[in-house]
C-alpha distance (Angstrom), angle and dihedral (degrees) to the residues before:
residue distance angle dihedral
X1 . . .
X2 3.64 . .
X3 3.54 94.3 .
X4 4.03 84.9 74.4
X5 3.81 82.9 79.7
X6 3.77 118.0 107.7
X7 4.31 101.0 -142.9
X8 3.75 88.8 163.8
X9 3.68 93.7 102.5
X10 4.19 103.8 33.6
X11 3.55 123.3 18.0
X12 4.38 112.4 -169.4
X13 3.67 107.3 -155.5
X14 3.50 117.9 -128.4
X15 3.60 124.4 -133.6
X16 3.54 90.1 -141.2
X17 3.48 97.6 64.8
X18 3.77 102.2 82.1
X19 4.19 84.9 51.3
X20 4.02 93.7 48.2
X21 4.01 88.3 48.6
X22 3.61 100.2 49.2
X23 3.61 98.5 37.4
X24 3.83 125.5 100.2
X25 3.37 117.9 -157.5
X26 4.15 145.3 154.2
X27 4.01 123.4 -54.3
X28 3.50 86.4 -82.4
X29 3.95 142.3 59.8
X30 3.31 128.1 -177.3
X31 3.81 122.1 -171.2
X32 3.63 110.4 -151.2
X33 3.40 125.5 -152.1
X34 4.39 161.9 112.5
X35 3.14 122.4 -72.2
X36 4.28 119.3 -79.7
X37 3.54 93.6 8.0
X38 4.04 89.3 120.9
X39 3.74 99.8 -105.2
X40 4.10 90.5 151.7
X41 3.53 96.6 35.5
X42 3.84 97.7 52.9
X43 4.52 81.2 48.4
X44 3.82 85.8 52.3
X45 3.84 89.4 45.5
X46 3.51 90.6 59.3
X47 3.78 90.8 63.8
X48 4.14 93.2 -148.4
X49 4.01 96.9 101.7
X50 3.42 139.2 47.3
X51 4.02 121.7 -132.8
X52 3.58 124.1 -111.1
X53 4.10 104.4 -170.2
X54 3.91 110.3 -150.9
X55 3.76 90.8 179.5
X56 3.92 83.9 71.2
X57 3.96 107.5 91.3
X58 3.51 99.3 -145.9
X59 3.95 90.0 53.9
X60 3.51 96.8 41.2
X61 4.20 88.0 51.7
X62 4.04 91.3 51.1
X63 3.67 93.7 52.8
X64 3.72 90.9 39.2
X65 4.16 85.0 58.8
X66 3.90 94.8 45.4
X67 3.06 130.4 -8.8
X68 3.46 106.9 -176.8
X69 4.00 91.5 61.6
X70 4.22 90.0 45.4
X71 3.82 84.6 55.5
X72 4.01 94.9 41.8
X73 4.04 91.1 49.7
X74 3.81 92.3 45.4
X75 3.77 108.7 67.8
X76 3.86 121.1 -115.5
X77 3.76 106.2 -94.4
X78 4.03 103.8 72.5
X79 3.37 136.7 158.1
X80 4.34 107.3 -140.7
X81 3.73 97.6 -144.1
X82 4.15 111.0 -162.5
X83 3.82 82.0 -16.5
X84 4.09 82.4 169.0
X85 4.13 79.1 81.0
X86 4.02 87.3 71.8
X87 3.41 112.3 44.8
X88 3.92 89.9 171.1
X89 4.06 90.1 72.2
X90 3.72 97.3 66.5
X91 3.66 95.6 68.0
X92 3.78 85.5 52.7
X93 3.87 100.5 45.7
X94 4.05 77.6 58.8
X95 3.40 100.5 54.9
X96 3.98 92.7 51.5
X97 3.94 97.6 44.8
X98 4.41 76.9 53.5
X99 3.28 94.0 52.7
X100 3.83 105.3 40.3
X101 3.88 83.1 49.0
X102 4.10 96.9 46.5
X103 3.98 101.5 23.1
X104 3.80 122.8 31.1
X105 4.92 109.8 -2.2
X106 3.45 85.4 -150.9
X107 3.52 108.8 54.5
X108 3.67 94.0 113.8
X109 4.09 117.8 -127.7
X110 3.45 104.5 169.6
X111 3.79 119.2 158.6
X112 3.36 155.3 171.6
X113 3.62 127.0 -150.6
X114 3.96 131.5 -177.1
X115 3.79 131.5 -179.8
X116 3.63 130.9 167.2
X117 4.23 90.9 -160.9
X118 3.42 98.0 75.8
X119 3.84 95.4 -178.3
X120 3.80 84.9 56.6
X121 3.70 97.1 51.3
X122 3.40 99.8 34.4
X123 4.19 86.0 58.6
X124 3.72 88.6 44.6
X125 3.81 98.2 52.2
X126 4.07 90.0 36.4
X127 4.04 90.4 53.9
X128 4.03 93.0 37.2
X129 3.93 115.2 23.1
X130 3.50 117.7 21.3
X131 3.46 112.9 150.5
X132 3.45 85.6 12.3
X133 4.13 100.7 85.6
X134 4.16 145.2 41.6
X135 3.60 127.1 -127.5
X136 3.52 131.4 -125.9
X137 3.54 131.0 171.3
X138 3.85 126.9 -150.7
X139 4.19 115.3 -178.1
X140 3.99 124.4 168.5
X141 3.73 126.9 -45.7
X142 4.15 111.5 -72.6
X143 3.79 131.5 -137.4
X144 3.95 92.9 -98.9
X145 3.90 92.6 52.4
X146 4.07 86.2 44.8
X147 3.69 90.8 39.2
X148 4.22 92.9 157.4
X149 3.53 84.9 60.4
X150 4.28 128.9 137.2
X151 3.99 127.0 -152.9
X152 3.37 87.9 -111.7
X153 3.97 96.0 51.8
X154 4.08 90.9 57.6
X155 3.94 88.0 44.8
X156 3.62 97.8 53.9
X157 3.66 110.1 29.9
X158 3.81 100.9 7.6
X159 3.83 123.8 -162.6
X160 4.11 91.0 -42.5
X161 3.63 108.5 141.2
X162 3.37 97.8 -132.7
X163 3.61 103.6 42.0
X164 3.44 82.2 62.9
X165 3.75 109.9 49.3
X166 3.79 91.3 41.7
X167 4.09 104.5 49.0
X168 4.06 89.8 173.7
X169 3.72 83.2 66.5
X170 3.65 120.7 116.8
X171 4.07 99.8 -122.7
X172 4.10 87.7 -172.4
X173 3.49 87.6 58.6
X174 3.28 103.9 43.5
X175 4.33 97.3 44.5
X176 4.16 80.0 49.6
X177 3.43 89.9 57.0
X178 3.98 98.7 38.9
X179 3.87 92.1 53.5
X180 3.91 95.4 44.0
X181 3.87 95.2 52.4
X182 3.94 102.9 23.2
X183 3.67 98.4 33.9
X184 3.64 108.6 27.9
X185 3.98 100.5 22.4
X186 3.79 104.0 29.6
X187 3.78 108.8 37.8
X188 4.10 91.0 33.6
X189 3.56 95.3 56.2
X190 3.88 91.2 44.1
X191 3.60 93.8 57.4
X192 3.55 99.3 37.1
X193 3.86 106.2 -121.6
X194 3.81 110.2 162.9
X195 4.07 93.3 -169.0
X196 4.08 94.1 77.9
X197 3.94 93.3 161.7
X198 3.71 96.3 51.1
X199 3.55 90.9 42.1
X200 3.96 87.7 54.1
X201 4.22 89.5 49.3
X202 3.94 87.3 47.5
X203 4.11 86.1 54.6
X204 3.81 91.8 50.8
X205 3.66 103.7 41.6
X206 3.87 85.6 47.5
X207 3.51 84.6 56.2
X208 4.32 96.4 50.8
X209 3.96 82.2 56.6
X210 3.69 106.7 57.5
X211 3.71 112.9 147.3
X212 3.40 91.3 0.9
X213 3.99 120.8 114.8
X214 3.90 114.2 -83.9
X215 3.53 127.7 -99.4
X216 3.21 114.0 -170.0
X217 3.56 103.3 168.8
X218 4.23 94.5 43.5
X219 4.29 87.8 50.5
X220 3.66 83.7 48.2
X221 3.85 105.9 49.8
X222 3.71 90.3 29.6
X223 4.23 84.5 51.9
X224 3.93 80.4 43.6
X225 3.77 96.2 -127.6
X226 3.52 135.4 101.8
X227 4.19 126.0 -81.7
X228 4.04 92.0 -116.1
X229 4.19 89.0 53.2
X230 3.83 86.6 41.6
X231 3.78 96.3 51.2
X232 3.93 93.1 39.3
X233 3.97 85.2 64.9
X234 3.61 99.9 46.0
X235 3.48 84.5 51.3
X236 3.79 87.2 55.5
X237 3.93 98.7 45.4
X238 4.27 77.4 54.0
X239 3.62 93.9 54.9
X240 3.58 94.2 43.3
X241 3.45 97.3 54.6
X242 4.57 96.3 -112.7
X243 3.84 88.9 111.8
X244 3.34 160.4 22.6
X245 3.99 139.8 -141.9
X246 3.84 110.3 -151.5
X247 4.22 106.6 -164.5
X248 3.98 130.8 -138.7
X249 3.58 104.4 -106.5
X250 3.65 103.1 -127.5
X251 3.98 129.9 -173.0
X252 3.83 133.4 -179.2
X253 3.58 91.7 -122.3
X254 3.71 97.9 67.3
X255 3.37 120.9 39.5
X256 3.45 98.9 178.9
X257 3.86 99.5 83.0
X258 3.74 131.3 99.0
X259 3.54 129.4 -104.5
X260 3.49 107.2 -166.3
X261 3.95 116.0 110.9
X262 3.99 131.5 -131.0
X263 3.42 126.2 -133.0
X264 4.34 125.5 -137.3
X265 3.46 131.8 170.5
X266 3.59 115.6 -120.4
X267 3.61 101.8 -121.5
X268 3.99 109.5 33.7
X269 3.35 96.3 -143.3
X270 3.75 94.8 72.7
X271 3.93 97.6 55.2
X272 4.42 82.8 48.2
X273 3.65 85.6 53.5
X274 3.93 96.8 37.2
X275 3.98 78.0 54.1
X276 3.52 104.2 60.5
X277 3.82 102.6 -122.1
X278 3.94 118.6 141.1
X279 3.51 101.5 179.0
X280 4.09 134.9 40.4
X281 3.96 99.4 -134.6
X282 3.86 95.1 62.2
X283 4.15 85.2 44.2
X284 3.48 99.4 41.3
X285 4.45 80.0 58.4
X286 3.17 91.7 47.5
X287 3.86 129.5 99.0
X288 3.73 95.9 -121.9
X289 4.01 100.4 58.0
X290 3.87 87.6 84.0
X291 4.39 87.7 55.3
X292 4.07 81.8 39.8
X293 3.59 86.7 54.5
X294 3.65 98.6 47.1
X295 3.83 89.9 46.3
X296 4.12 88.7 62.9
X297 3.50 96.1 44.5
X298 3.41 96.7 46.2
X299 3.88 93.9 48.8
X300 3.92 92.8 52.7
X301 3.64 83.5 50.7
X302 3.60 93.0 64.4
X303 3.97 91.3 37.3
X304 3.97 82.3 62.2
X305 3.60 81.4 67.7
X306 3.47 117.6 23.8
X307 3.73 89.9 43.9
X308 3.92 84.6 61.6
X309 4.52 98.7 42.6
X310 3.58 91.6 -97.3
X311 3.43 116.8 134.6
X312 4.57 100.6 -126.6
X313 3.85 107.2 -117.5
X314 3.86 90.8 -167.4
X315 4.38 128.6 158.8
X316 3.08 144.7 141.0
X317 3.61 139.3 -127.5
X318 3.95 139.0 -125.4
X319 3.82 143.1 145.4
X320 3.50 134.7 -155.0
X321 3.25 101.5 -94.8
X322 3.77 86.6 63.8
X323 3.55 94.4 -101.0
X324 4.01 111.4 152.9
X325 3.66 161.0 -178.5
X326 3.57 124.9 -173.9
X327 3.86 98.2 -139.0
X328 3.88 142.2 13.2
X329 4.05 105.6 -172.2
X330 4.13 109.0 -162.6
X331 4.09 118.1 -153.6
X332 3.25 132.5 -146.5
X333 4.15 99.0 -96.7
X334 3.81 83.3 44.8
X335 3.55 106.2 -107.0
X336 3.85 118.9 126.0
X337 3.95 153.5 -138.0
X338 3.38 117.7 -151.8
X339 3.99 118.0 -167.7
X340 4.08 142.0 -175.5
X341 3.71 116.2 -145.6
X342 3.40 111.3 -134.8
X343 4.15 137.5 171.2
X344 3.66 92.9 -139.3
X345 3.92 119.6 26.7
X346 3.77 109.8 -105.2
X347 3.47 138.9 150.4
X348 4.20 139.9 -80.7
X349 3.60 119.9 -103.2
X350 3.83 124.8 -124.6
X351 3.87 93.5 -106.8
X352 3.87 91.3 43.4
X353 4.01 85.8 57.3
X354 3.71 95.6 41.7
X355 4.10 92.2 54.8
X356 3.55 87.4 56.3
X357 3.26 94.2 49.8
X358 3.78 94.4 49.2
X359 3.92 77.6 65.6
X360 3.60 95.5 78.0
X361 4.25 86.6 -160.7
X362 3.79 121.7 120.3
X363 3.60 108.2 -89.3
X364 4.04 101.3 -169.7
X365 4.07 90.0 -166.8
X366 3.40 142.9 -26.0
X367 3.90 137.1 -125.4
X368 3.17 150.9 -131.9
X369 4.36 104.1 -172.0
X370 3.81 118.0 -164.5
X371 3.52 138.2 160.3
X372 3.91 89.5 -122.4
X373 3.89 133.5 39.9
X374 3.32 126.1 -87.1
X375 4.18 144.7 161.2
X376 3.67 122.9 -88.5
X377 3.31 129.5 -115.2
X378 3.87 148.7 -134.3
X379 3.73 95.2 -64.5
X380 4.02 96.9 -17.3
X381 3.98 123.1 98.0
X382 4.00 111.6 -150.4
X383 4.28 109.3 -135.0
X384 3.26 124.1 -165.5
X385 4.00 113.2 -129.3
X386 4.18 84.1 -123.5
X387 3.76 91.2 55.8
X388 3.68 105.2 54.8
X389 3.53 95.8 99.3
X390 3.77 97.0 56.8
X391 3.96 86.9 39.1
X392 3.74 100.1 59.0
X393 3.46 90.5 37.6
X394 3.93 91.4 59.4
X395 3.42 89.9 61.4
X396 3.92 104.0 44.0
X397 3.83 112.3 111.1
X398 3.87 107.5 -111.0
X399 3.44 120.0 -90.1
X400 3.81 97.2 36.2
């Protein structure tokens, strides 16, 4: 219910905004997205559509009794809020993209839908409108729209809207309460899955192995389940926006690299929460702020693209002799940065260079990101986490 949200007195802007204004695209959007990360808010930002709140009973009831009089009284520029909440309006949303397209071009249908449930919508749309609407996906605030931002800031209350406009709020509190009724309520329920407590385990050991290779089979048995229920609800945290799979690049001309993928959470302040840690000395000791780092780096990485409608071609890279590099990023016309996220900026080593090489793709630069500023190196360009954005979009070929 993002509406819930008080903007009134701080407004972040949103990288994607320029992209969602300029963009033309089928009868139908749909903003995908968690919960609270100010999906309807950014749509009523935008000033181009007016709200239709399904979370109200008394709407939800009249377009539960007919929809095709709600939609005729309420004008033809909407924004669906929670639209999952009236399954009945799907079927209707249908029949008008059908009959602008076979009876009159310019009836207008032009909406707006949001939903936090992602297995809901995503069954809704796939039963009701496909072919019939665009994409877009909206996650927590990044480094480059929070650009006065500390390490500690994205650990503890992350890019959450909220947690950032209200700093008297208690972000322990509030991630609690976000994983225990988005997470373990919402998005269980949705998909059915009867084993709640060892879907709750699977969450936080998947959280203890950030950045770390994946084990499947040792998050299964230790989740005690089986790998094909374990991978079915990864795949669900993916569609529903909680985490993210990063891949091994791979190439026929070395076959000396891993293939086994790592697993992040798409905002980093979940998997600190999901954790246990209260305070950033203790973490900042502690073996897993280098994974933590990673996971915020590599998540305004795909921001950099997301945040613009490009689909994030992101991987990273290691051998068997244990030979790494935290993240390959592909563009659009196929050439390629390739990074190491570090705490301090320092420089590549020989065989970090030479696996690259062994690549034989165009690599257009590569990086050194950090959370502060430092030199460059022989070869290596140190980027501040803050300017990623304007980094990667430097390099994009025009037009993208």
């Amino acid at each position: 219910m993002d509406h819930a949200l008080d903007w009134s007195s701080m407004w972040f802007d949103r990288d994607i905004e320029q992209f969602l204004r300029i963009n033309s695209s089928l009868p139908i959007k749909i903003l995908k997205g968690p919960r609270q990360v100010g999906k309807t808010s950014l749509l009523e930002h935008l000033k181009t559509h007016s709200p239709v709140y399904f979370d109200d009973l008394q709407v939800r009831r009249r377009a539960e009794a007919d929809p095709r009089f709600f939609f005729d009284q309420m004008g033809s520029k909407l924004i669906l809020d929670e639209a999952t909440l009236v399954p009945e309006v799907f079927s209707e949303l249908k029949r008008r993209v059908d009959e602008s397209r076979r009876v009159d071009k310019k009836l207008a249908v032009d909406y707006w839908i949001t939903g936090s449930n992602q297995t809901l919508l995503q069954r809704a749309v796939r039963e009701s409108l496909a072919g019939r609407a665009s994409y877009y996906d909206l996650n927590t605030l990044s480094w480059h729209e929070l650009p006065h931002s500390t390490l500690e800031d994205f650990f503890f209350r992350g890019g959450w809207p909220e947690l950032r406009k209200d700093s008297h709020l208690n972000s322990t509190r509030y991630l609690n309460d976000f994983i225990a009724t988005f997470i373990e309520k919402d998005i269980v329920v949705a998909a059915g899955i009867e084993r709640r407590d060892a879907f709750a385990k699977c969450l936080h050991l998947t959280a203890a192995r950030i950045g770390q290779l994946w084990n499947s089979a040792d998050v299964a048995r230790d989740s005690g389940v089986d790998a094909t229920t374990l991978q079915s609800w990864i795949s669900l945290l993916q569609q529903n926006g909680v985490l993210m799979k990063l891949p091994a690049y791979s190439s026929n001309l070395n076959s000396r690299l891993i293939k086994t993928p790592k697993i992040y959470f798409e905002d980093v302040a979940l998997a600190t929460r999901l954790q246990g840690w209260v305070e950033f000395k203790p973490l900042y000791l502690s073996s897993q702020f280098g994974f933590l780092l990673e996971n915020l780096a590599i998540t305004e990485v795909a921001r950099s693209f997301t945040n613009r409608g490009l689909p994030a071609s992101l991987f990273y890279l290691r051998s068997k002799e244990k030979v790494e590099v935290d993240l390959v990023i592909e563009l659009p016309n196929q050439q390629f940065i390739v990074a190491e996220v570090k705490a301090t900026p320092n420089g590549w080593t020989k065989e970090q260079h030479a696996l690259v090489d062994s690549l034989k793709i165009k690599v257009v630069e590569r990086w050194i990101i950090s959370p502060q500023r430092g030199a460059n190196f022989k070869g290596v360009r140190a980027i501040e986490f803050k300017d990623i954005f304007d980094e990667i979009g430097r390099l994009l070929p025009e037009g993208s």
